[in-house]
C-alpha positions in Angstrom: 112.6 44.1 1.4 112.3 47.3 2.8 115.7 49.2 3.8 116.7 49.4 7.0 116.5 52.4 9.3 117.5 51.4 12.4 121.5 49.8 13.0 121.4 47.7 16.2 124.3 48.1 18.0 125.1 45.4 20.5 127.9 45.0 23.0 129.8 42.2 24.1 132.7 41.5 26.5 132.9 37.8 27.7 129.7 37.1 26.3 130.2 33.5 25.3 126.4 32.0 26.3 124.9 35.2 26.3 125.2 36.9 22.3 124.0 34.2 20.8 120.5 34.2 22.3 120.3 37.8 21.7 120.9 37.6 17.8 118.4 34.9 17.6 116.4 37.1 18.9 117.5 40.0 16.9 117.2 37.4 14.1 113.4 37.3 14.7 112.1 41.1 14.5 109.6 41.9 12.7 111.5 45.2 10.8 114.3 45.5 8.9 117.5 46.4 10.8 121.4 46.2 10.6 123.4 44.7 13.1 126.5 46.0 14.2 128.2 43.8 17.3 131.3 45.5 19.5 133.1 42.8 21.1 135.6 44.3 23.5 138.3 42.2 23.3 136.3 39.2 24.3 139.4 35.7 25.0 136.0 33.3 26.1 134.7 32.1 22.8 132.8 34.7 22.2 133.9 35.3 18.8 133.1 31.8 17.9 129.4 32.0 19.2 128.8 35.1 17.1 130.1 33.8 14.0 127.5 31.8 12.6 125.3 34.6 12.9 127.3 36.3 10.6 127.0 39.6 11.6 128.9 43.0 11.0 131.6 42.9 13.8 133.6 45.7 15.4 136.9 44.0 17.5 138.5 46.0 19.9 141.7 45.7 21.2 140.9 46.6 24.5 137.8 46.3 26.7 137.1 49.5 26.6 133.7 49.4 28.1 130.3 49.7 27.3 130.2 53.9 26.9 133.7 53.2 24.8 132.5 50.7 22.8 128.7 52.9 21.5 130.9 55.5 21.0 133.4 53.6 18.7 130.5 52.4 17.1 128.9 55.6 16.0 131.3 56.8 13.0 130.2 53.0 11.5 126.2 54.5 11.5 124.5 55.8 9.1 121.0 54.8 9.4 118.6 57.4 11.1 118.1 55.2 13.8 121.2 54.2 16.6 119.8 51.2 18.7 121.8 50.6 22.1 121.6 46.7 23.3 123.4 45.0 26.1 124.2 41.3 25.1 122.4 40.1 27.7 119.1 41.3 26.5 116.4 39.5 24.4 114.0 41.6 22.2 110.8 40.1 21.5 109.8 40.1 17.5 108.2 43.6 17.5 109.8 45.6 19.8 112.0 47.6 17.3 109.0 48.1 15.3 107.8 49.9 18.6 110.5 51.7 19.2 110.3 52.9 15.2 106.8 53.4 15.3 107.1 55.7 18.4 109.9 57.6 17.3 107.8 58.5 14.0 104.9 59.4 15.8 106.7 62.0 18.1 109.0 64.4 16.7 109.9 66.1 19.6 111.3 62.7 20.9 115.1 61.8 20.3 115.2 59.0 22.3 112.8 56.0 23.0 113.2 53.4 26.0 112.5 49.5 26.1 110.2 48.1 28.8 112.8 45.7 30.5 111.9 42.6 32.2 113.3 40.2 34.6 113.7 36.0 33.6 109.9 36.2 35.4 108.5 38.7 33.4 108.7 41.3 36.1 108.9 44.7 34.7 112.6 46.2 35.9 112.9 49.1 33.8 110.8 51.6 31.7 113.9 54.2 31.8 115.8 56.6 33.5 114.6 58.4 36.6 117.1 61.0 38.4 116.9 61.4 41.7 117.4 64.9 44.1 121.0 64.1 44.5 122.0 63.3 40.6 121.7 59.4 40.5 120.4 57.6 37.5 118.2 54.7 38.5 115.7 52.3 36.9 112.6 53.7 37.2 108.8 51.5 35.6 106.8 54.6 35.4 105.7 56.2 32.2 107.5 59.1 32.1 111.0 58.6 32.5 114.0 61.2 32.8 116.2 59.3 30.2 116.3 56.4 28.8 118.0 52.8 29.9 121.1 51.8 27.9 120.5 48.3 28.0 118.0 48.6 24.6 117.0 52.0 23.4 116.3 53.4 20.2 117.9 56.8 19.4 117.6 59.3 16.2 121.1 59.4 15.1 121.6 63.2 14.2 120.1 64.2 17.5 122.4 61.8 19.2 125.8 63.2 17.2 124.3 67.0 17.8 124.0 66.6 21.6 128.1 65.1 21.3 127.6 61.4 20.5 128.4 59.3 23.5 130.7 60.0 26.3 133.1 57.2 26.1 135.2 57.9 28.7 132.3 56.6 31.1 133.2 53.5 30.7 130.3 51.9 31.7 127.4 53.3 33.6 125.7 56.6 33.5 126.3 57.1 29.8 122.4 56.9 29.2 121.8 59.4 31.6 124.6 61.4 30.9 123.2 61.3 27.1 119.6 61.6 28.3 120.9 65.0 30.2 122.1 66.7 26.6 119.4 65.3 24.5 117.3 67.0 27.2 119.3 70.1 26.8 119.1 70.2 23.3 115.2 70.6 23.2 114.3 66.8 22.7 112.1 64.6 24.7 112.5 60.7 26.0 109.7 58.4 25.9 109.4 55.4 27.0 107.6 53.2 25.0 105.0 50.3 26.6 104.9 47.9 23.4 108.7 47.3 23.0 109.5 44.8 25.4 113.0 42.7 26.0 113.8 39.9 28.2 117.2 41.3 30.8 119.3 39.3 32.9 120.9 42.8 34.1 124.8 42.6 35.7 125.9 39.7 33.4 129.4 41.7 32.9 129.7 44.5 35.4 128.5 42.2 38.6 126.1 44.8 40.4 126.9 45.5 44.2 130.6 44.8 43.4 133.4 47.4 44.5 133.8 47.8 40.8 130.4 48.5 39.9 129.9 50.8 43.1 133.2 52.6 41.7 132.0 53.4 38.3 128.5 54.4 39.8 130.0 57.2 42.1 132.5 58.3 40.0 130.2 58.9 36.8 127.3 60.4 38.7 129.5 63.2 40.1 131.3 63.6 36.5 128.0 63.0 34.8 126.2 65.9 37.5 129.5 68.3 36.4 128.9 68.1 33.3 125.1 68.4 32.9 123.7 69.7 35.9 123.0 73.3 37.3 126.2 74.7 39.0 124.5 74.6 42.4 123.5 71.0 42.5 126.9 69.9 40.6 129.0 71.6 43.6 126.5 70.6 46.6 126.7 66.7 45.4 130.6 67.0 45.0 131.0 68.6 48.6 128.4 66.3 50.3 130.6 63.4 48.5 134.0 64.3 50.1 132.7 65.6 53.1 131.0 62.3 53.8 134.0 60.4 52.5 136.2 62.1 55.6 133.6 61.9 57.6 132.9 58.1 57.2 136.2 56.7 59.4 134.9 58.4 62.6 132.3 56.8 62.8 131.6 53.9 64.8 129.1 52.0 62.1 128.4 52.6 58.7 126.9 50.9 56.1 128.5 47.5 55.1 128.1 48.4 51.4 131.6 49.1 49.0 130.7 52.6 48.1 131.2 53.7 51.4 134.6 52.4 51.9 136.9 54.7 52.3 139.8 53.5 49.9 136.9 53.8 47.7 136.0 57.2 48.3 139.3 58.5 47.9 139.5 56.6 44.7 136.5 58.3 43.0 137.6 61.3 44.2 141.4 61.3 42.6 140.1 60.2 39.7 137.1 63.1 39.6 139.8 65.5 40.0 141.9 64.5 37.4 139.3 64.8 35.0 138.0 67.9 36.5 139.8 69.6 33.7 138.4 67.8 30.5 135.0 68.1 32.6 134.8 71.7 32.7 135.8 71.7 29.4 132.7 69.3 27.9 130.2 71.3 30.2 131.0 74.7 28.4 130.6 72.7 25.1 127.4 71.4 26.5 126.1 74.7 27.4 127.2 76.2 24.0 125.1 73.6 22.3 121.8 73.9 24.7 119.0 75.4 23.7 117.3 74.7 27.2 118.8 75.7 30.8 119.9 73.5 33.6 118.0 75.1 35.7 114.9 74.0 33.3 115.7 70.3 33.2 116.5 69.8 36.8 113.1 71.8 37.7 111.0 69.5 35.5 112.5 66.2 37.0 112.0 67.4 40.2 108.9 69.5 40.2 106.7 67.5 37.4 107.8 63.6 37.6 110.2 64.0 34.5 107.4 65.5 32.2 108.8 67.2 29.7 110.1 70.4 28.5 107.8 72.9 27.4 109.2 76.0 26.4 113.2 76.8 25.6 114.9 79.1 27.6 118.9 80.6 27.7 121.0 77.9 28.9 123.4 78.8 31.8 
């Protein structure tokens, strides 16, 4: 048997009727691969419905989230391929072969995203497309900002040169965060059309929950502070706390938890505690670029995330 490039990494919390699908189907691709499961603390069986899959298992003590648990994961790689999969996603038989096959073909590429789809076969998700005011969001078009966490395929040296994975995310934005530096360090995301995976999508998190709506706001305006050009990095913070005072004058607003106040205030204490440490990984960042801000942002915004085409002094 050939020897495997690629390590899969899957994460689990609670995952009990969830994992085991998604082994059988990593159980069934077509390549040879290593499987590497985080299970983050999980108290719901979860352990049990792994087991007889018998694969390599990291067990946190804590749920330390999705971001946490890739980046605990990453001093245990050493194949030159890093795969990123939620539990709650189902590969079909080739679709790390795709995502091998396109990473080969393209060496400018560090990164290649999985076409997700719905339960109906709806297509959700082709990657990563970043909006005018710094949000990540699902995106089905071909040429994606970044790539989508939920099953990706990533060349591990790029991936541990750009700063490995920002764990302190949590969960969310930590593709696009990681998209951002792989972007800044010269390298391309693709997205590729024949590696395909079956999503349920908010299994764990719960989207449109006050927690999820948290962890959204909170890591786009550390995510935007970290990567972003200056300008838009202190325009999206001031819009944010402006509209966060603003919010309790008025008569109606919308019904939805990220604009609750207690909210607001919460993302914003905890932006400014980190503010520090922030500042800190964006001069790293910009030691390490090899293409400005100013570049990246302009592409996204001016050329529907094509990519880079020339390197220029990062500020």
């Amino acid at each position: 048997m050939s020897r495997a490039r690629t390590t899969v990494v899957v994460v689990t919390w609670r995952g009990r009727g969830l994992i085991g699908r998604c082994l059988d189907a990593l159980a069934a691709q077509t390549c040879p691969h290593r499987v590497l499961v985080v299970d983050n603390a999980s108290t719901d069986g979860t352990a049990q419905e792994i087991a007889p899959h018998r694969p390599e298992v990291l067990r946190m003590t804590r749920n330390v989230g999705y971001a946490g648990a890739l980046a605990a994961a990453l001093p245990h790689v050493s194949t030159p391929f890093m795969a990123w999969l939620n539990d709650d996603a189902q590969p079909e038989p080739g679709w790390l072969a795709a995502l091998e096959q396109a990473l080969d073909g393209d060496d400018t590429a560090a990164a290649a995203s999985s076409v997700l789809q719905s339960g109906d076969g709806t297509v959700t998700s082709t990657g990563v497309a970043l909006t005018r005011i710094g949000y990540g969001r699902d995106t089905t078009g071909n040429l994606p900002f970044g790539f989508c966490g939920g099953a990706a395929l990533l060349r591990t040296d790029a991936l541990r040169a750009a700063g490995g994975v920002p764990g302190s995310l949590f969960c969310y934005y930590e593709d696009t965060d990681t998209s951002w530096r792989l972007r800044l360090s010269g390298h391309q995301v693709i997205a590729v059309s024949g590696a395909r995976v079956r999503h349920v999508g908010g299994a764990s998190a719960g989207h449109g929950t006050p927690t999820f709506h948290h962890w959204n706001e909170r890591n786009r305006l550390l995510v935007l502070l970290r990567c972003a050009p200056a300008g838009v990095a202190t325009r999206e913070l001031a819009r944010f706390l402006v509209l966060t005072f603003v919010l309790p004058l008025r008569r109606h607003r919308p019904p939805t938890p990220n604009f609750a106040f207690a909210l607001r205030l919460r993302v914003l204490a905890e932006v400014a505690t980190r503010l520090p440490v922030t500042l800190v990984a964006r001069h790293r960042i910009t030691r390490n670029a090899t293409v400005s801000r100013a570049a990246v942002w302009s592409a996204v915004h001016s050329a529907g995330s094509a990519g880079l085409l020339v390197a220029s002094k990062p500020r």
